[in-house]
C-alpha positions as CSV (number, residue, x, y, z in Angstrom):
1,X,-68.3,-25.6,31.3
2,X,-67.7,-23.6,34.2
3,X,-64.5,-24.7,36.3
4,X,-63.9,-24.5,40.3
5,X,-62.7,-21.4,41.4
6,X,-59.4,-23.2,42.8
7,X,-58.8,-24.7,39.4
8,X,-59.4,-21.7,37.9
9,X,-56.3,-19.9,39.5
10,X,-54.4,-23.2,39.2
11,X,-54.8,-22.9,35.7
12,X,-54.1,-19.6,35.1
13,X,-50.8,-19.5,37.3
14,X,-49.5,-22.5,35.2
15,X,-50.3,-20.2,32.1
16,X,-48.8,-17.0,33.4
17,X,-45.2,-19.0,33.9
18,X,-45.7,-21.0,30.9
19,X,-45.8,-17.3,29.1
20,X,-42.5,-16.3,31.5
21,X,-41.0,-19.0,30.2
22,X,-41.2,-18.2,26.9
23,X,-40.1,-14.9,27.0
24,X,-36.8,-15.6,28.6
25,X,-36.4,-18.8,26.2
26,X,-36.7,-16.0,23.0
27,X,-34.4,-13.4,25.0
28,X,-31.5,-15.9,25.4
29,X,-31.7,-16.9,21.6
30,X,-31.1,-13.1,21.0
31,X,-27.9,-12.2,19.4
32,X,-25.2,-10.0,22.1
33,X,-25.2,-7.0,20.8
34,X,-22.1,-4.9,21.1
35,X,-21.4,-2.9,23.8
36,X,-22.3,0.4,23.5
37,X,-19.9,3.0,22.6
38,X,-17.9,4.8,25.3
39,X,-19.4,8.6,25.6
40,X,-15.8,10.1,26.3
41,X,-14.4,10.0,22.9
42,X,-12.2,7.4,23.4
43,X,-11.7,5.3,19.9
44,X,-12.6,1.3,21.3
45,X,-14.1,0.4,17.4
46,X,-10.9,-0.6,16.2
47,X,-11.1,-3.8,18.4
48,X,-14.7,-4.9,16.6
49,X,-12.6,-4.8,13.5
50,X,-10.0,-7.4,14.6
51,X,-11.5,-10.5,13.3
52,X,-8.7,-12.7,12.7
53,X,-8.7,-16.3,13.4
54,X,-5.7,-15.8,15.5
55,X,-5.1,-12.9,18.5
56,X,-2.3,-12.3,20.3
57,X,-2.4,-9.1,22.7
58,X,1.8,-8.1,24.0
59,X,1.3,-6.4,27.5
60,X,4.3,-3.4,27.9
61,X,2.6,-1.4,30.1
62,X,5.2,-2.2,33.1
63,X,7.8,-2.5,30.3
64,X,11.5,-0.5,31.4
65,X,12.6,0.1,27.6
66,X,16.4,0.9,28.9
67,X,16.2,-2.4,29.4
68,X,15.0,-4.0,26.4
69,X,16.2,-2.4,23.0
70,X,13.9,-5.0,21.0
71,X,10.7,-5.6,23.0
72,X,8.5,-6.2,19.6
73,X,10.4,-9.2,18.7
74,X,7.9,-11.2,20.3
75,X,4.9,-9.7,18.1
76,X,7.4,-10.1,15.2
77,X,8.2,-13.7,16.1
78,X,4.4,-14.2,16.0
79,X,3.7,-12.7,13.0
80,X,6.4,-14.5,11.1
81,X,5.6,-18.2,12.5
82,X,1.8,-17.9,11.5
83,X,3.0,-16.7,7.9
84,X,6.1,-18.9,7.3
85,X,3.9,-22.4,8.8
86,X,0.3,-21.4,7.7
87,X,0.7,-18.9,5.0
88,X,-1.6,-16.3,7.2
89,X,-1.3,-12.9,7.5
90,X,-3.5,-9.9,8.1
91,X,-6.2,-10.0,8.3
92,X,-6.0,-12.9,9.5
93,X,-3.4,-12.7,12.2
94,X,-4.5,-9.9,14.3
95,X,-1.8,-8.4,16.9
96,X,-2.3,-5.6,19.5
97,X,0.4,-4.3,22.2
98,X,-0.9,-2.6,25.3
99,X,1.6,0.5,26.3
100,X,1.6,1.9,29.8
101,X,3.5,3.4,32.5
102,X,7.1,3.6,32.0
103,X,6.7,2.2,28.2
104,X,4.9,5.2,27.0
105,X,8.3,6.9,24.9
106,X,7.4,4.0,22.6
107,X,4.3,5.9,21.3
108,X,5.8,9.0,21.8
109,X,6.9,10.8,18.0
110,X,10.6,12.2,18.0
111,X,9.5,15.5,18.6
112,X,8.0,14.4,22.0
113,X,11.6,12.6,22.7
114,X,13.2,15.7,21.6
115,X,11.1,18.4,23.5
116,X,11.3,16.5,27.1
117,X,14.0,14.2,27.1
118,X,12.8,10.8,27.1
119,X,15.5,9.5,26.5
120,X,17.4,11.0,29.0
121,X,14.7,10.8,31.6
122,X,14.1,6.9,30.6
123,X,17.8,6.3,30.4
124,X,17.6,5.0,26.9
125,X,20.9,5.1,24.6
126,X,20.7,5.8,20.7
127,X,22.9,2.8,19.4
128,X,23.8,5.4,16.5
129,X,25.2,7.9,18.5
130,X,25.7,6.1,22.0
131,X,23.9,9.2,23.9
132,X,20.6,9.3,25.4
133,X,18.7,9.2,22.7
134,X,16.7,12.3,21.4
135,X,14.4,10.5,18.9
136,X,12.2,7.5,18.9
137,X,14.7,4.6,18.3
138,X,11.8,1.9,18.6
139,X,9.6,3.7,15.8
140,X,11.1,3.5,12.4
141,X,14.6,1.8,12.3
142,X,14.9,0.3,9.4
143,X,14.1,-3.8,10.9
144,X,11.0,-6.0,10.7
145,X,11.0,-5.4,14.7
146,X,10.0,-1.5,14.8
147,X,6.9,-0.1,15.8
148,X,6.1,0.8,11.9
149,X,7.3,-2.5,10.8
150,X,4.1,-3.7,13.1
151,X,1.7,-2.0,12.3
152,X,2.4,-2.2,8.1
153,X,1.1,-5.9,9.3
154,X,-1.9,-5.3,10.9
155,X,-0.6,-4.5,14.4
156,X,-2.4,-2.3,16.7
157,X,-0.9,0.2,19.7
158,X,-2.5,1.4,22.1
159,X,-2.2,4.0,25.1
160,X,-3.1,4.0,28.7
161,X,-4.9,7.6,28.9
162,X,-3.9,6.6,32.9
163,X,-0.7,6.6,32.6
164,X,-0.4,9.3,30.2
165,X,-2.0,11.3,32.8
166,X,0.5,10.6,35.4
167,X,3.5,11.1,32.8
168,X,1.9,15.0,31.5
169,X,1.9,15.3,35.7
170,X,5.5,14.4,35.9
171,X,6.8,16.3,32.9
172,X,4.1,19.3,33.4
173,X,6.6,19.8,37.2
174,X,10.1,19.1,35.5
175,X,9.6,22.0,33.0
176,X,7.2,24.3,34.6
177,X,4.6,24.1,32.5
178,X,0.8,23.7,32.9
179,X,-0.8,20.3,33.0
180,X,-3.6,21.2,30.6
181,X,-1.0,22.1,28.1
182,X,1.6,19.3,28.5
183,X,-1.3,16.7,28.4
184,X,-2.9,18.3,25.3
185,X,0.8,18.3,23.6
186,X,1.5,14.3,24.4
187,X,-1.6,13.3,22.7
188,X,-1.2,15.3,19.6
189,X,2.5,13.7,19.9
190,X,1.3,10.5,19.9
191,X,2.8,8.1,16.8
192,X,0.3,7.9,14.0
193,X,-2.3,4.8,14.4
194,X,-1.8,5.3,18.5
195,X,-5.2,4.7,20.0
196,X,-5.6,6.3,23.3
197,X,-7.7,4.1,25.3
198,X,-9.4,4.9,28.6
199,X,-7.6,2.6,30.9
200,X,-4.4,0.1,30.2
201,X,-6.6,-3.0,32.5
202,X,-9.7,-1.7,30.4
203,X,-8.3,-2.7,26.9
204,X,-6.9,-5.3,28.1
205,X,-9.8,-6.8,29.6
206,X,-11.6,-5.6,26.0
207,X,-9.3,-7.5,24.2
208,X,-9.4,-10.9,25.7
209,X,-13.4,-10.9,25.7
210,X,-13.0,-10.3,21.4
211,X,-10.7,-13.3,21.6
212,X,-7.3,-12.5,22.0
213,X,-4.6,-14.4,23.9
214,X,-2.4,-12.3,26.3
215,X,1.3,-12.2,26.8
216,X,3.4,-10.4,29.1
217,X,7.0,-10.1,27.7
């Protein structure tokens, strides 16, 4: 039966968005995918793996470590609550401290200390021999509230490539040496299991959308 020419059109335009419809109802029952990977080199996978039931994220990047001899007790305290009152640990319990700006010696291995003075530069005292210290004193020292202590439970560090910049800049002028070549040292410096993310706000912002909760010591 042949239809009005109006109707025709009427019809046809109630198809066309019934069809719309349906397209955008199937796109938004798609799965997010991940984001794509960053084209720079940069290392972001290890925050896909962090699947824990429980995040916390510790924010150092404005940390003044002469100020603070034990600024993972927090990430400690954490760690041991969750284990002690529901028997969970990694993976389960997933940690990550963010390290930027004037933090950065924390990453930094003892030969980095050594070569340019952190410690004397950051005014941070070795409690063993009560001078500025020449060696990572946050790294290894023997307690459940060192760096390595961390990350033998699951605990991730990262860098701010940022502020690393800014810090080869700074040390690349006190010794008179190229910024290239200071740059290229601090990241081969860096402590093992360091990731060296793009921006300090980027992983941070990274973090929270996988789930963790932030803290700012």
């Amino acid at each position: 039966m042949s239809l009005p020419h109006g109707r025709r059109s009427f019809i046809s335009a109630v198809a066309s968005l019934a069809g719309l419809a349906a397209v955008r109802v199937s796109g938004d029952q798609q799965p997010r995918q991940p984001s794509a990977a960053p084209s720079s080199g940069f290392d972001t996978a290890w925050l896909d793996r962090m699947k824990g039931k429980h995040k916390q994220l510790y924010d150092l990047g404005g940390l003044a470590l002469a100020d603070d001899p034990r600024p993972l007790r927090f990430t400690r305290n954490f760690l041991d609550t969750f284990r002690d009152e529901y028997h969970l640990e990694f993976p389960d319990i997933n940690t990550a401290v963010g390290i930027s700006g004037p933090a950065f010696p924390m990453n930094a291995s003892d030969r980095l200390w050594a070569k340019y003075k952190l410690g004397e530069r950051s005014k941070i005292i070795d409690p063993m021999t009560k001078q500025p210290a020449v060696r990572n004193i946050f790294y290894d020292d023997g307690s459940n509230v060192s760096m390595k202590a961390i990350q033998a439970r699951g605990g991730v560090f990262w860098q701010c490539n940022v502020a690393l910049g800014v810090v080869a800049q700074q040390l690349a002028t006190a010794f008179q040496m190229t910024l290239a070549d200071v740059r290229a040292d601090l990241v081969a410096g860096l402590n093992p299991g360091v990731h060296l993310m793009p921006s300090h706000v980027m992983a941070l912002g990274l973090a929270q959308e996988r789930g963790f909760t932030y803290m700012k010591p």
